[in-house]
C-alpha positions as CSV (number, residue, x, y, z in Angstrom):
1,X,-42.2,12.1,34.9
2,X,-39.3,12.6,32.2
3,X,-37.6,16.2,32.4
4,X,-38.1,15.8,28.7
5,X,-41.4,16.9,28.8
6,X,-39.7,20.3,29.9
7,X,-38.6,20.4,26.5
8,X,-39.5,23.3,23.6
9,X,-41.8,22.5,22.0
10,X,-44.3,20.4,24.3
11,X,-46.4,19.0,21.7
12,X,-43.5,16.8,20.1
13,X,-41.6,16.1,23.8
14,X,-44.6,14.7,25.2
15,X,-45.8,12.3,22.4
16,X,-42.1,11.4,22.2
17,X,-42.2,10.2,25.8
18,X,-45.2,8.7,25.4
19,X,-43.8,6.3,22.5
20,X,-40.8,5.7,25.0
21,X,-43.0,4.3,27.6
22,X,-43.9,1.7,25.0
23,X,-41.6,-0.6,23.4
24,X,-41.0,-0.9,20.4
25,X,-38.3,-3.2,18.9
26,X,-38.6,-4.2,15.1
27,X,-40.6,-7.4,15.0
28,X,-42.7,-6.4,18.4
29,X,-45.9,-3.9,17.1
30,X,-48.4,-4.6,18.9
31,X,-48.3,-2.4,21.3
32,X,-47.0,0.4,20.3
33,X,-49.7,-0.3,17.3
34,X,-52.3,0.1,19.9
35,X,-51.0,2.9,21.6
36,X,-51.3,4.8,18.3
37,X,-54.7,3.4,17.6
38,X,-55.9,4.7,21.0
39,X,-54.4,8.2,20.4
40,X,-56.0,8.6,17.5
41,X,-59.4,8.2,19.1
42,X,-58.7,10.7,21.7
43,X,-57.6,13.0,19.4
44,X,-60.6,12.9,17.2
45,X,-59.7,11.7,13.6
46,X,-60.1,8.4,11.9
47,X,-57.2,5.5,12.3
48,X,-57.0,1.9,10.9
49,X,-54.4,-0.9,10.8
50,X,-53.6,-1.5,7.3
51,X,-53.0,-5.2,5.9
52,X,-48.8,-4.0,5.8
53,X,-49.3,-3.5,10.0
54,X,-49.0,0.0,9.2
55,X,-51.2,2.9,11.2
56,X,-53.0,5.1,9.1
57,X,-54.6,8.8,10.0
58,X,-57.0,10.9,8.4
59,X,-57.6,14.5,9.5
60,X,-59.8,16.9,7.4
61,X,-58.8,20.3,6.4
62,X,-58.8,23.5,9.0
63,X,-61.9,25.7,7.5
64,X,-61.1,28.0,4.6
65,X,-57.9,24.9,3.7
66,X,-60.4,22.5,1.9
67,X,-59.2,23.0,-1.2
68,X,-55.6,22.6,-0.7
69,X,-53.5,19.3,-2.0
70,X,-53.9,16.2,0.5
71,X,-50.8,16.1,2.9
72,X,-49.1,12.8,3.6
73,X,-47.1,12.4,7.3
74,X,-44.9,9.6,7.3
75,X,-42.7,8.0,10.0
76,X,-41.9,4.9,10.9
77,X,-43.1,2.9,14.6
78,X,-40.3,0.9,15.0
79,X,-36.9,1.3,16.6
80,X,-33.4,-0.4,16.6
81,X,-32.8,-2.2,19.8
82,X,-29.4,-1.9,20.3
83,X,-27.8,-1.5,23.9
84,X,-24.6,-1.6,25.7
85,X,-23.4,-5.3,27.0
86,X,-23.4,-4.1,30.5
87,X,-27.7,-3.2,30.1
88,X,-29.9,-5.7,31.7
89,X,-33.0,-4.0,29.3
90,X,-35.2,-5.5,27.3
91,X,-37.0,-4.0,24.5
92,X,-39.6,-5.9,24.2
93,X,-41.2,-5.1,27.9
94,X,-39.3,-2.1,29.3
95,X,-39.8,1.7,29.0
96,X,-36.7,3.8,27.2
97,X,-35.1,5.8,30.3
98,X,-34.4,9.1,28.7
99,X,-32.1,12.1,30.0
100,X,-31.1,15.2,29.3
101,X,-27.3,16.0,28.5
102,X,-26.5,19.8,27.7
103,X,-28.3,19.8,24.1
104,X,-28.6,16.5,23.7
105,X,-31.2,13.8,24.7
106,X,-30.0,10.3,25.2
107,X,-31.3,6.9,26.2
108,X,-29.9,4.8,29.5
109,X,-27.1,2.2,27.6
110,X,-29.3,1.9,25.0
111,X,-30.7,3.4,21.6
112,X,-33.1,6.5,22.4
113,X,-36.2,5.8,19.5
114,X,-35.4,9.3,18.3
115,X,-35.2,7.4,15.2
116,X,-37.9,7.8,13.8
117,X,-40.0,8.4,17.2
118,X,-39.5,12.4,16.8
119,X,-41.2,11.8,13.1
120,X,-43.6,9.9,15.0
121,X,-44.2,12.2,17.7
122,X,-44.6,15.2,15.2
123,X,-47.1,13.3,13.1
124,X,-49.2,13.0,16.5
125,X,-49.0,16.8,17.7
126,X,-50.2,17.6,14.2
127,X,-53.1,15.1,14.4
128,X,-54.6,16.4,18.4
129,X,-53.6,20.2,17.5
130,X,-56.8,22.7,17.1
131,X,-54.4,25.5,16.3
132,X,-52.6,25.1,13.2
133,X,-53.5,25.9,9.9
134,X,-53.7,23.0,7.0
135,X,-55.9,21.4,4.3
136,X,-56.7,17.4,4.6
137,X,-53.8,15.2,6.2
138,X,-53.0,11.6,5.7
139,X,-51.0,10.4,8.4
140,X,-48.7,7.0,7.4
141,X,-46.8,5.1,10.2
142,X,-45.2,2.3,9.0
143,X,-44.1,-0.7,10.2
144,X,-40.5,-2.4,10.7
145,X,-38.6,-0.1,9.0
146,X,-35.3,-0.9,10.4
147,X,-35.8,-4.9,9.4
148,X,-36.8,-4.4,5.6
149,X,-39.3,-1.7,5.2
150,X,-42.1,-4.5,5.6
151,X,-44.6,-1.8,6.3
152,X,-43.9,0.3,3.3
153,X,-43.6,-3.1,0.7
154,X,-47.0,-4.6,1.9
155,X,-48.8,-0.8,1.4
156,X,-52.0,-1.4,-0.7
157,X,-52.2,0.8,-3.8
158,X,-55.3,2.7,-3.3
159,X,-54.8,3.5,0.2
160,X,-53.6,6.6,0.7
161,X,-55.1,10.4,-1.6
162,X,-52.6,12.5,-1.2
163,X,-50.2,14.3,-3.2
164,X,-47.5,15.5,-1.2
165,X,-45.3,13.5,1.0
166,X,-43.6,14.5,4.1
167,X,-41.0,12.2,5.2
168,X,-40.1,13.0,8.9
169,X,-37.2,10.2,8.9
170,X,-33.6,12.3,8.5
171,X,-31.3,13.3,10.9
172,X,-29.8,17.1,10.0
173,X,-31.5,19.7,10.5
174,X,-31.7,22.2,7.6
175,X,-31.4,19.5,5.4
176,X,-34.0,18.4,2.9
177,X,-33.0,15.5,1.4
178,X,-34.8,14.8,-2.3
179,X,-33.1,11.2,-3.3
180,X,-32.0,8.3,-1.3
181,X,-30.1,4.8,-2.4
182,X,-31.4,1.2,-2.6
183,X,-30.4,-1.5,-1.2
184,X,-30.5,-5.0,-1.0
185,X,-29.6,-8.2,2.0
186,X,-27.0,-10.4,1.2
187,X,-27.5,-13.8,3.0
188,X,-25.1,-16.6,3.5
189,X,-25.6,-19.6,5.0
190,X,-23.9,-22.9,5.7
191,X,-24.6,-26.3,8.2
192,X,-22.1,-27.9,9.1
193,X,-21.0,-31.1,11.7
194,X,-18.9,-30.5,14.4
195,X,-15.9,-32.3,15.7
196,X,-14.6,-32.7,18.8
197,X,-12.3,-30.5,20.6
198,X,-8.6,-31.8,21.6
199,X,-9.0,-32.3,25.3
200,X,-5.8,-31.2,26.4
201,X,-6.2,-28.3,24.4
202,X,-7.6,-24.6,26.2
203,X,-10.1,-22.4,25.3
204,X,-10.2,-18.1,24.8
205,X,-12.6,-15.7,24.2
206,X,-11.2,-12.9,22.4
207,X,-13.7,-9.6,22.1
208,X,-13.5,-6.6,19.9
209,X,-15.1,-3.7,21.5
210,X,-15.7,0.2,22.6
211,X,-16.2,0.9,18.9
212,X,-18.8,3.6,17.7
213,X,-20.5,1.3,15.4
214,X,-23.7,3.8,13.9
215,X,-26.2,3.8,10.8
216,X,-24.5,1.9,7.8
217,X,-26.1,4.1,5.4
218,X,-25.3,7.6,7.2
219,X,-22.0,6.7,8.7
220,X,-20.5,4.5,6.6
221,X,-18.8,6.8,4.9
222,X,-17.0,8.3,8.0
223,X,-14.3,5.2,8.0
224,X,-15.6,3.5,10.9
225,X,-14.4,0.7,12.1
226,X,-16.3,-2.6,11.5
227,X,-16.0,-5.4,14.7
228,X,-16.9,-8.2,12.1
229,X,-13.8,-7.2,10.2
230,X,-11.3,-6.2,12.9
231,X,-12.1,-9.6,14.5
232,X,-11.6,-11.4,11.6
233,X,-7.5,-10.4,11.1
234,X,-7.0,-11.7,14.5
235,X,-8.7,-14.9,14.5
236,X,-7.1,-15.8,11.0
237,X,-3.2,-14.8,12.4
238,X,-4.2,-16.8,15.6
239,X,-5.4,-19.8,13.0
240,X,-2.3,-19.2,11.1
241,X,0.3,-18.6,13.9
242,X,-1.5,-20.3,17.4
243,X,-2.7,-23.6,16.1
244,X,-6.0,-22.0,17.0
245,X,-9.5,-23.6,16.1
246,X,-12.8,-21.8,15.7
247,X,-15.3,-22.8,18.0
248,X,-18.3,-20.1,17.9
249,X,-18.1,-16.5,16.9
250,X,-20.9,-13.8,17.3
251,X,-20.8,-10.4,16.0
252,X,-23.3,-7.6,15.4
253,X,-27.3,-7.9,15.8
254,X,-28.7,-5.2,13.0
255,X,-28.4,-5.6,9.4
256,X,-28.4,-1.4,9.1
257,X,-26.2,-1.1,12.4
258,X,-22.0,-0.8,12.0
259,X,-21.3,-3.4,14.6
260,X,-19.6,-2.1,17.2
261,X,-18.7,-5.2,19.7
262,X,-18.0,-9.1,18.2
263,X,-16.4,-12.2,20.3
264,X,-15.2,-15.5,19.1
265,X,-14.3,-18.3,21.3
266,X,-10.9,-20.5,20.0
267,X,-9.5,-23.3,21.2
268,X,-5.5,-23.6,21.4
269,X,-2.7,-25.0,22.8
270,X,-2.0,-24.3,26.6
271,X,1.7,-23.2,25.4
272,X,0.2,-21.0,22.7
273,X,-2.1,-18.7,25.3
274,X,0.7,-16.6,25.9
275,X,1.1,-15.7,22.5
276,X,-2.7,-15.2,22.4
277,X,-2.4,-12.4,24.4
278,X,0.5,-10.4,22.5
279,X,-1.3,-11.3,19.4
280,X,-4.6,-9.6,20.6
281,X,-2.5,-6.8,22.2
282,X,-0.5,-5.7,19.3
283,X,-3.5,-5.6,17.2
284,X,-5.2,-3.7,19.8
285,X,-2.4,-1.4,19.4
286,X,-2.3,-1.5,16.1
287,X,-6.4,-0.7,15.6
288,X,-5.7,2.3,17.6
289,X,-3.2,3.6,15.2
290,X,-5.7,3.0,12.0
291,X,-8.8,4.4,13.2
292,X,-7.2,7.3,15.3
293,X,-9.1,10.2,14.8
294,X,-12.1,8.0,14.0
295,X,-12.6,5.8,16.6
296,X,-12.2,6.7,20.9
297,X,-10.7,3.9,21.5
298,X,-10.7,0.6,20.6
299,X,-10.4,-2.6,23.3
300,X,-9.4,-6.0,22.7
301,X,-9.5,-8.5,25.5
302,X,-8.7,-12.1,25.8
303,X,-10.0,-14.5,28.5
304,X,-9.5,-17.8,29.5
305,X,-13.2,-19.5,28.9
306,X,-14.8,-23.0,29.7
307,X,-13.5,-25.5,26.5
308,X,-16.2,-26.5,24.4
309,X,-17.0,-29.6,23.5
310,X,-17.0,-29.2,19.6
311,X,-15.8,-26.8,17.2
312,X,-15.9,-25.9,13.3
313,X,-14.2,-28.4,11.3
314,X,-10.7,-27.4,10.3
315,X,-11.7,-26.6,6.4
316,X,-14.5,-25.4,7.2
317,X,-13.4,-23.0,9.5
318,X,-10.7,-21.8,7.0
319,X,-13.3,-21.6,4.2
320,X,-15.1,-19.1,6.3
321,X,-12.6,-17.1,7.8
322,X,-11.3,-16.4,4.7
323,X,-14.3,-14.9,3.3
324,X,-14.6,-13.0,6.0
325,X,-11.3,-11.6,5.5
326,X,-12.4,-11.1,1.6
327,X,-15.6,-10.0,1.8
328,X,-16.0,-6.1,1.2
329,X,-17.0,-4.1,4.1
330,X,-17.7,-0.3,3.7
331,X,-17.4,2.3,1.1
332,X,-17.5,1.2,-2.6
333,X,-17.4,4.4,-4.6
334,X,-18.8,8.0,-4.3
335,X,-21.2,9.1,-6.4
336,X,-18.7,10.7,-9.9
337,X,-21.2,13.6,-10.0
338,X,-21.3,14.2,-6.4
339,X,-18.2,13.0,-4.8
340,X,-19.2,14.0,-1.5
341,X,-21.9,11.4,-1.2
342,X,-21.7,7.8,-0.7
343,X,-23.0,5.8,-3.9
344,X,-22.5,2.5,-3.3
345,X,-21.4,0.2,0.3
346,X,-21.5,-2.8,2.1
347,X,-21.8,-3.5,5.7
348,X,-20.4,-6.6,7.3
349,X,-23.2,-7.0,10.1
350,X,-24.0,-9.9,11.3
351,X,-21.8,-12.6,11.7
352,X,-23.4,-16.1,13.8
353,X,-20.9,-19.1,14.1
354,X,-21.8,-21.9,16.6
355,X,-23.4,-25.4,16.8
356,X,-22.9,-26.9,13.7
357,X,-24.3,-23.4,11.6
358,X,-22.8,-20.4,10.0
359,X,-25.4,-17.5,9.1
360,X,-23.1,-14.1,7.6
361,X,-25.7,-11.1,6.9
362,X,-24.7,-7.7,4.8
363,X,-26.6,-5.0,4.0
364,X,-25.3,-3.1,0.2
365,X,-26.5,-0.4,-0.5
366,X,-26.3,1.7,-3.7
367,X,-27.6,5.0,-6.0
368,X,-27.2,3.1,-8.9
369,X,-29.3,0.0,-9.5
370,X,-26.0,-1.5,-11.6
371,X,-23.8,-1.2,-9.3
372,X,-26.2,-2.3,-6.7
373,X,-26.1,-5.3,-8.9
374,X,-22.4,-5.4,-9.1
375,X,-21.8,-5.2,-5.2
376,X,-24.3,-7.7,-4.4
377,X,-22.6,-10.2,-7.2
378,X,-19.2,-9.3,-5.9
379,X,-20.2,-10.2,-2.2
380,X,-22.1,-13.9,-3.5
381,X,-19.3,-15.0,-5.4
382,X,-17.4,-14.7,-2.3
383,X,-19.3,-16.4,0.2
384,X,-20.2,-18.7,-2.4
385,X,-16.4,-19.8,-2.9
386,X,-16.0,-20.8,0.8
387,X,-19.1,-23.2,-0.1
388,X,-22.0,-20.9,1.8
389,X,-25.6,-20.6,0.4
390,X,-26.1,-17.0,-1.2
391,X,-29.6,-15.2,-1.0
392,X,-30.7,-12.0,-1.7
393,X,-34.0,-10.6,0.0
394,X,-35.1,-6.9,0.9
395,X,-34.4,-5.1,-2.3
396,X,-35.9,-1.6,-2.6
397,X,-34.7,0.9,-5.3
398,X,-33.1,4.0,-4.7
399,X,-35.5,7.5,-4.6
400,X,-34.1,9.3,-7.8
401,X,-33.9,13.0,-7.4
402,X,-36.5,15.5,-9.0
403,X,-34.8,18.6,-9.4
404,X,-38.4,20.2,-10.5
405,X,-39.8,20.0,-7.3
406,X,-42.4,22.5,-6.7
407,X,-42.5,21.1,-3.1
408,X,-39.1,21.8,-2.3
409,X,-39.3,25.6,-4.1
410,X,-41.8,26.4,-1.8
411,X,-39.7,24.9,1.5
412,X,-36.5,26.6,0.1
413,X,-38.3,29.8,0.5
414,X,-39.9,29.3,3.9
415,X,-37.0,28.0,5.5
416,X,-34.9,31.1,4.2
417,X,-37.7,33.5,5.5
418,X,-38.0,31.5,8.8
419,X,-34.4,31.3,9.6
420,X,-32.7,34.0,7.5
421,X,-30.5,30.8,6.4
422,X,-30.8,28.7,2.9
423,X,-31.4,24.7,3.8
424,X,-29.2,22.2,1.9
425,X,-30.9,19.9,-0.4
426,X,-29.6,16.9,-1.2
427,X,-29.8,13.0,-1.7
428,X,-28.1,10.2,0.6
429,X,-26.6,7.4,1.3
430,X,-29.3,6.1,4.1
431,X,-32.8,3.9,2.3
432,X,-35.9,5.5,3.3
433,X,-39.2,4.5,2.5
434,X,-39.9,7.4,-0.3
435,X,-38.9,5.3,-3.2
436,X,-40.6,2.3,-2.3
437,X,-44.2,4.5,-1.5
438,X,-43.0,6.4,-4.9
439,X,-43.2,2.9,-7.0
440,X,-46.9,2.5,-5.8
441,X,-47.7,6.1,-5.5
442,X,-45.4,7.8,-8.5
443,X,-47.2,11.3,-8.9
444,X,-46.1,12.3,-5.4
445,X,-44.1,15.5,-4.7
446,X,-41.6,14.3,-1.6
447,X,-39.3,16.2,0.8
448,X,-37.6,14.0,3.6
449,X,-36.7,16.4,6.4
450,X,-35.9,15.8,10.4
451,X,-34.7,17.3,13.3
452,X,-30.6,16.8,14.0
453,X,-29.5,13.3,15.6
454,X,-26.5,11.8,15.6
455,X,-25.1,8.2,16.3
456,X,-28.7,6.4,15.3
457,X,-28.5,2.5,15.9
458,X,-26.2,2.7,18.3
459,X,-26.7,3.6,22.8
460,X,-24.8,6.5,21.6
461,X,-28.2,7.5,20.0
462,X,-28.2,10.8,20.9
463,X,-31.4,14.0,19.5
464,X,-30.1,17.5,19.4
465,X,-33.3,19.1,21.3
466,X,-32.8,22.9,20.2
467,X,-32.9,21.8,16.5
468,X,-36.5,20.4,17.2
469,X,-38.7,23.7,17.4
470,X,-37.2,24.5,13.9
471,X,-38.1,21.2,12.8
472,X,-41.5,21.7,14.1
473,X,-41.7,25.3,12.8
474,X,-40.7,24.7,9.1
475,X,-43.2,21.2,9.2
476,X,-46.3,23.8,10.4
477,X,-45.4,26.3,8.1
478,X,-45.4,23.9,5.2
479,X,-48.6,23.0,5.7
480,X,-49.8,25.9,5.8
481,X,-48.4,27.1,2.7
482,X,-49.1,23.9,0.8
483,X,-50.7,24.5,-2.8
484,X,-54.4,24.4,-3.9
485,X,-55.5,21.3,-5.8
């Protein structure tokens, strides 16, 4: 058994394990879909798989509550399945191994689930719990989040009553959050024919690694440092300088994940390996310099590999690592009333070179549906120039503020009395589901709140257990002090 379920308070702790026992990947539902299914009938209330794949609850009012407004609790099932090169895991069979580290929980050399299991897990204790105060609950788990809110696109209008909506999907405590951005996928594709390799020629591997990679919506504005990118500058010097050739390059795995590890494999030379390995060791050096303060440290290897047969052809190859160079990566402006916040980015995350076919996928993100526009242009004109099919799919709008929110006057209060500290309310940079339930639901009152975690998408994933009984406090309390109909 997990120390875990040790943790304050049990209710959450021990649904969360539960949900790590099961996996959960994006794209792989089923089972953790059953899991929740055959919760719910221990616990008592009614449960249903939607059309969407989502899991929905109903739990009737405490007596004396009947008349208050319909709650809705919404999470999402999924998790990113991201994990350090070393880990033998596999998501789609094997249990999370949690552990405890001072405050923090963390996962084995992979992601921990806290994202968005905790939401999860608090959605559950409220469902089996016979000692809490409330009027009717709707309970709405969705269904891969992390890939392109699939769950939360396919909900059918009519499904859900409610008129408040509790989103337990943020990551600082003492935050409610009131407005998120959009965002949109940015697709570029290309086939291509191989040629063969010079026989007499060698081949490398050079890797980018040991970089914190994290969540592109809530991190990106911290300067990190992108793999796809840093990679790039070396293979096009080593193209330029080496008499290198591109033969395969892989780099990243998440569209919403800053990737933190990318290899490409070049063919050379045998004279020009030694140069190679200054090349990749000044730039290691010189990565160090930029993201110091940033970034631990940043590691660039170089290793003799087995030549491959074929490789990119030579224009080709310069066509793409050119737009790989060009293409924007990162912050795009702040938001001119609130220059604090992130308005508009791009993320350079997934970049698949080998065997005749190039596939480049970016995730923008914006507040502003123009300049979501504007990004997303910006970024097809340049894959488009190296001769790459452009597509955009995903695209959710942003979750516009409501400043009126009677919702949030009455959590402002509680949390005040609770903690005798004021919350911060704000909007940001990350997507989450509320605008897109918003569109099919638009009189709901929302407040997105969670406990604290840092480093999501990443094995760093790491929960911050004593913020969790506040979490769980302020959510109870909430309930209870939600407004008659």
């Amino acid at each position: 058994m997990s120390e875990i379920m040790n943790l304050k308070p049990e209710c959450i702790w021990r649904n969360f394990y539960g949900l790590t026992q099961v996996p959960r990947p994006s794209g792989h539902l089923e089972k953790v879909q059953q899991f929740l299914l055959d919760f719910a009938k221990r616990a008592g209330v009614e449960a249903f798989k939607d059309e969407a794949e989502n899991i929905v609850m109903r739990k009737p009012a405490t007596p004396g509550m009947e008349n208050r407004k319909t709650v809705i609790l919404q999470a999402h099932m999924d998790m990113v399945p991201q994990k350090e090169k070393e880990s033998a895991h596999n998501f789609e069979t094997d249990p999370i191994q949690t552990y405890i580290d001072g405050d923090w929980v963390r996962a084995k050399g992979t992601t921990l689930g806290a994202d968005n299991g905790l939401g999860v897990a608090a959605i559950m204790a409220v469902m089996e719990a016979t000692d809490l105060k409330h009027g009717p609950i709707e309970a709405l788990i969705t269904a891969d989040e992390e890939t392109g809110m699939y769950g939360a696109n396919g909900l059918p209008a009519g499904e859900l009553t409610g008129e408040i909506l509790l989103n337990l999907d943020t990551e600082q405590e003492g935050e409610m959050i009131i407005g998120s951005a959009g965002g949109v996928d940015i697709t570029a594709v290309l086939d291509y024919k191989e040629v063969e390799t010079d026989k007499n020629d060698v081949a490398v591997k050079i890797t980018v690694k040991g970089l914190k990679g994290g969540h592109s919506g809530l991190e990106i504005g911290e300067g990190r440092a992108n793999a796809n990118k840093l990679l790039a500058r070396i293979v096009r010097e080593a193209i330029s300088e080496d008499e290198a050739r591109l033969a395969s390059w892989h780099g990243g795995n998440m569209r919403n994940a800053i990737p933190f590890e990318a290899e490409a494999v070049l063919t050379l030379p045998k004279e020009n390996m030694e140069d190679i390995a200054e090349l990749a060791a000044d730039y290691c050096e010189a990565f160090n310099n930029e993201y110091k303060g940033i970034e631990n440290e940043i590691y660039v290897t170089v290793e003799e590999t087995e030549l491959p047969e074929n490789e990119v052809p030579l224009e080709i190859q310069d066509n793409l690592v050119n737009a790989i160079c060009a293409a924007h990566n990162g912050v795009w402006r702040y938001i001119p009333s609130i220059p604090n916040i992130v308005e508009t980015s791009s993320n350079l995350a997934i970049i698949d070179i080998a065997g005749g076919k190039a596939a480049i996928k970016i995730l923008a993100r914006s507040a502003s549906e123009t300049v979501k526009d504007e990004i997303a242009t910006s970024l097809e004109s340049c894959f488009g120039m190296a001769g790459m099919e452009v597509k955009r799919s995903g695209e959710y709008g942003g979750w516009d503020p409501n400043t009126d929110s009677e919702l949030i006057k009455v959590m402002r209060k509680l949390y005040t009395d609770l903690f005798n500290e004021k919350p911060t309310v704000q909007v940001v940079h990350a997507g989450l589901e509320c605008s897109i339930i918003l569109s099919k639901y638009p009189g709901l009152d929302i407040c997105s709140f969670g406990p604290t975690m840092l480093s999501p998408h990443t094995p760093n994933e790491r929960a911050f257990h004593p913020s969790v009984p506040k979490f769980w406090t302020l959510l109870t309390k909430t309930l209870e002090e939600i407004p008659a109909k």
